[in-house]
N, C-alpha and C positions, 0 to 999 in steps of 0.2 A: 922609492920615488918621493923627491921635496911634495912638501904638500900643496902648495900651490900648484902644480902640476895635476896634483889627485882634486881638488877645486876647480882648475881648469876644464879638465875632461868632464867633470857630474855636471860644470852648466853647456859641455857640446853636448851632452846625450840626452838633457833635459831639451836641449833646443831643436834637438835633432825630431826625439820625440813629439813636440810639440809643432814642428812643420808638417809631420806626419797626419796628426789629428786636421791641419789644418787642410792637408794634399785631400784626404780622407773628405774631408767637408765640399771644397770645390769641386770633389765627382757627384757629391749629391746634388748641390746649388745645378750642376750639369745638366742632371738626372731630371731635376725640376723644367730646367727650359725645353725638355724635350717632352717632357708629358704635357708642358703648357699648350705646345705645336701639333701634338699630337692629339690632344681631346677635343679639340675643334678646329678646323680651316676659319673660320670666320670669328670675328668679335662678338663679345655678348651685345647687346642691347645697349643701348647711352643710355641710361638712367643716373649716372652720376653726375654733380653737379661739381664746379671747381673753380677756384678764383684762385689765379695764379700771380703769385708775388715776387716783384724780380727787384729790389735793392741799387741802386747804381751811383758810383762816385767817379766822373772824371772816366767816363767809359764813350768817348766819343769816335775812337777807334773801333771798337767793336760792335759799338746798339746796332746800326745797320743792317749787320750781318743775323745778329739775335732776333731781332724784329722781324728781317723777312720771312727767317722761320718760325715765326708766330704766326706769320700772314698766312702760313700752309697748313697747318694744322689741322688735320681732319677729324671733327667734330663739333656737333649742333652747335650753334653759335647759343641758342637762348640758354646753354649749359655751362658757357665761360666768360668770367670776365678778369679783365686782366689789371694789376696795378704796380704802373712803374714808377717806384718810390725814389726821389731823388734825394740824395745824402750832401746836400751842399756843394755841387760840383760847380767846378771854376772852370771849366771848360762845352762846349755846345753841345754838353751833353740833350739839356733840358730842350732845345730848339730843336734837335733830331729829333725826340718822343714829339713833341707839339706838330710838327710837319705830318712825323708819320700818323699822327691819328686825326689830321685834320685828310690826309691823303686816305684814309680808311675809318671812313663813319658808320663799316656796317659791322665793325669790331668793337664790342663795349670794354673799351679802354680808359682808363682814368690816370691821369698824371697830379702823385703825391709830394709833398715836401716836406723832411723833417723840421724839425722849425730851429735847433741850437746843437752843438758838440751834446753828446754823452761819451761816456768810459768805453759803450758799445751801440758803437752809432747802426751796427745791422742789425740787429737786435730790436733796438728801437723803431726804424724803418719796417721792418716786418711785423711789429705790433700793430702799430698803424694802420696798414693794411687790413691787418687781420680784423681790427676793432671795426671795419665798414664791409669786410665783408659779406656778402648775401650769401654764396654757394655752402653746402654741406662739406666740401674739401676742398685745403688748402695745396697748393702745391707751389716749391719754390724753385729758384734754379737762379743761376747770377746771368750776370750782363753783358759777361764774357763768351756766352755761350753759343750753341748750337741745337736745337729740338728736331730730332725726331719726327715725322709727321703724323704718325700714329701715335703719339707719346699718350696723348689723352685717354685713345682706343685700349691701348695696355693696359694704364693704372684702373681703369673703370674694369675692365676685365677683373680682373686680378681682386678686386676689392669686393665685387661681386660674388666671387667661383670663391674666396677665401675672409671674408665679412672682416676685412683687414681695417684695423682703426691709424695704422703706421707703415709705409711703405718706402722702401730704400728702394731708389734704381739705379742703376748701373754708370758709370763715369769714364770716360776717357779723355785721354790728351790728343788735340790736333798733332798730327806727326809729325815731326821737325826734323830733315836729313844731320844734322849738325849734330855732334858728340854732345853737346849740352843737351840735345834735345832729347836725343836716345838715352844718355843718362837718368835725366829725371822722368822720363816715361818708364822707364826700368821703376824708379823708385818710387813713381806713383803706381804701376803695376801690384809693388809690393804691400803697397796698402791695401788696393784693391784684395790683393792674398787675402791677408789678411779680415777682409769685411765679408769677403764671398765665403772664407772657412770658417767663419765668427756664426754667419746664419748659416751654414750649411750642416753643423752638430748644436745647433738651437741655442747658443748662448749670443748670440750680435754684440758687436760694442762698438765699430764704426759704421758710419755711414757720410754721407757726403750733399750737403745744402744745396749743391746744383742739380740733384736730381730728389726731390723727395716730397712725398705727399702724404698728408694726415687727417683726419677728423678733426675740424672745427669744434667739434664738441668736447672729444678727447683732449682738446690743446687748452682749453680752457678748464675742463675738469683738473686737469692736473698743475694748472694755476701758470703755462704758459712758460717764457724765460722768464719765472721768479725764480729769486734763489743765486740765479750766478751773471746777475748785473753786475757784477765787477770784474767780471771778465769779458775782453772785446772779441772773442769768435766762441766758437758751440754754438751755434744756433742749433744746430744737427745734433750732437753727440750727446750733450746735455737730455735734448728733450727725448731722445730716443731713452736712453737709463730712465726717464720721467715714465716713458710710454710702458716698459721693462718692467717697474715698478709696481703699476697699476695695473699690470696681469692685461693689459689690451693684446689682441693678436696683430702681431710686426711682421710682415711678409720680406721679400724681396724681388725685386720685378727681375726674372730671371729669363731676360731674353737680349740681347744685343740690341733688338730692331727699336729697343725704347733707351738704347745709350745716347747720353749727351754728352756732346765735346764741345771740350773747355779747352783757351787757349793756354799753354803754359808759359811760366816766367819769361824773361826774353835775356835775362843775363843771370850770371852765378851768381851777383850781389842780391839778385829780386828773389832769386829760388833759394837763396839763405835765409832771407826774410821772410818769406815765405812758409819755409820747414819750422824756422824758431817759432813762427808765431802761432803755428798748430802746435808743436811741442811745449809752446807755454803753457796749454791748457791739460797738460797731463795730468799735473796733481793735482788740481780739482775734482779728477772723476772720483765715482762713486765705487763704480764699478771696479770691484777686486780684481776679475778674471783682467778685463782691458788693462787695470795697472799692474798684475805678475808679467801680462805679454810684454811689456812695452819695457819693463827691468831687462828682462830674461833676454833680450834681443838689443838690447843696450848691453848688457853683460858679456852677450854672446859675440859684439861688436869689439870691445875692447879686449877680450879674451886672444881676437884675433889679431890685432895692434900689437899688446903685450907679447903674447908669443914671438911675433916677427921680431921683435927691440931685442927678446931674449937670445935667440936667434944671431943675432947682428953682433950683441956685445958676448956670446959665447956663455949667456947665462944658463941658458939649456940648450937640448939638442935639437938641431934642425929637421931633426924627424918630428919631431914633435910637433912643431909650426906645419911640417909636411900633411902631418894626419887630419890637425885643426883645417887646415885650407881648403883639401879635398873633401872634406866630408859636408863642410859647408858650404864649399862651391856646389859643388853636386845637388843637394839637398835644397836649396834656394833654387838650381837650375830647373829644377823637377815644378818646384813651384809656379815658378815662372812661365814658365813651359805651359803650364795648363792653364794661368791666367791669361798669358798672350792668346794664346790659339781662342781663350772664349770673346774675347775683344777682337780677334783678329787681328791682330800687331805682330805676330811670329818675326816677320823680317828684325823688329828693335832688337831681337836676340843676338843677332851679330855683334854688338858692343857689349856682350855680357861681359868676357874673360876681361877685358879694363875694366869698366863699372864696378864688375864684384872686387877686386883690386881696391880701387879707390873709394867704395861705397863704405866700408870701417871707420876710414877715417873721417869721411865728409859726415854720418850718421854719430858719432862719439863729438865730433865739435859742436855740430849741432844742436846735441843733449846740453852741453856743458854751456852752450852761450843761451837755452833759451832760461837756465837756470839765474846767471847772473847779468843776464844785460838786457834794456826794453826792444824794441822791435819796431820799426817802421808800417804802416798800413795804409794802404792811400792816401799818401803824403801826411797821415799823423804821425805823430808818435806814442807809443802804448807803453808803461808799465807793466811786469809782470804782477 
């Protein structure tokens, strides 16, 4: 057997193995929302305290929708305050916050403004916030979004019953009938895999800005986003390795009913831009374990490219590409499978057999441009 062949196969059996630990992990994260459900019918107490920080450029499409589910939110009011930090937006955005909190004066709401461009203008905007907060926890989530009604009733729980100084919650995509749209809810799916299997065998290495909550004290002990101001996204992933570090206890709110959905791209050019701009930030991390996944599943991407090209020009044998395809079709379906059903998405599975098709190629280009080209973000432009 050529030896690239014999290289081929040790990174399907590593990848193979490592879905496995991951499949492994998401029965526990499972395991966890049912014993959450099951040790009490009712919420702890409201004792915790939260100022939540929501960032916004040019989001005048969506605040309305975000906003009214802020207006629902079940929880003492003297326990939150909210700050909607504007990032220079050229559009009405700033006049929808001003309306709605002149329309709701028994919400303590405050409208922020960064004051010039930085390299990370969220980043920035969420200091801000932070530096005037009053509450003991922060909690963030973007502009895009959707909450929960009980989002607050969970994280307080949760922080309570497990004295959590770092809490990730759960994320989905607004569903989109469209092949784009099931595409990349597949693909954000697979991240989720990924972050549900990460805390589910104690090691976490993603997590997601639209859903997450932290000690105010912890955020500052551990000096905050210092360190990787020269990078324009990690608000999340950064500080979570920060929280990791400093031995705090990092939970994960493992129930649906605290999911927030976020709207996705609306074109393949946005969800290019998009993917690169999170994959820019790869080789900043700290974290080993996050940077062997993210090789090994890039490896394990191209492995299956190669193969098929081999395939095609008669390099090797078709059986071969045959074994590669099924074992990683399967094995990502498996994955998937249990991700969907805990978000409830099971129907997006109908566009598996294309998506996992076309997912190699779209996940390998990806790699390769957030490596040599910058990337657009609310109508910036960023350097890697």
């Amino acid at each position: 057997m050529p030896v690239f062949s014999i290289v081929f196969l040790f990174i399907l059996v590593c990848y193979t193995f490592l879905m496995l630990i991951f499949l492994w992990g998401i029965f526990q994260v499972k395991s966890n929302e049912l014993k959450l459900k099951k040790k009490s019918s009712e919420f702890e107490t409201p004792l915790s305290s939260f100022s939540i920080c929501i960032p916004f450029r040019n989001e005048s499409e969506y605040l309305p929708k975000l906003l009214n589910t802020l207006k629902r939110l079940i929880y003492p009011e003297n326990l939150v305050e909210v700050f909607l930090i504007n990032d220079q937006s050229e559009d009405d955005s700033v006049e929808i916050c001003n309306s709605f909190i002149e329309e709701n004066p028994q919400l303590n709401i405050h409208l922020l403004h960064t004051e010039k461009d930085s390299f990370s203008p969220k980043k920035k905007a969420l200091q801000k916030a932070i530096s005037l907060a009053n509450h003991e926890y922060i909690v963030t989530t973007d502009a895009d979004c959707l909450l929960p009604k009980n989002w607050l009733n969970y994280l307080n729980t949760l922080i309570l019953r497990e004295r959590a100084a770092f809490v990730s919650g759960p994320v989905s995509y607004v569903l989109d009938d469209s092949f784009l749209g099931k595409f990349q809810t597949l693909d954000f799916l697979s991240l989720q895999a990924a972050t549900l299997g990460g805390f589910g065998i104690g090691k976490p290495f993603l997590c997601n800005g639209a859903n997450l909550c932290y000690s105010k004290k912890a955020f500052k002990s551990v000096h905050g986003f210092s360190g990787n101001e020269n990078i324009a996204s990690g608000d999340d992933i950064f500080l979570l390795e920060k929280m990791r570090k400093a031995n705090y206890s990092i939970q994960y709110l493992a129930t649906i009913e605290a999911c927030v959905q976020t709207h996705p791209p609306k074109s393949w050019k946005a969800l290019m831009e998009q993917r690169v701009r999170w994959a820019a930030k790869t080789s900043a991390y700290e974290n080993k374990f996050g940077k062997f996944i993210g090789l090994l599943v890039l490896l394990m991407n191209l492995v299956f490219i190669l193969s098929l090209v081999g395939g095609i020009f008669k390099m090797m044998s078709w059986k071969f590409f045959l074994v590669i395809f099924l074992v990683k079709f399967n094995i990502d379906f498996m994955l998937l499978y249990q991700v969907a059903s805990f978000y409830k998405q099971e129907n997006v599975l109908k566009s598996y057999v294309f998506s996992a098709c076309l997912y190699p190629f779209f996940s390998v280009f990806v790699a390769i441009k957030s490596i040599f080209s910058s990337y657009r973000w609310k109508g910036r432009s960023f350097k890697k």
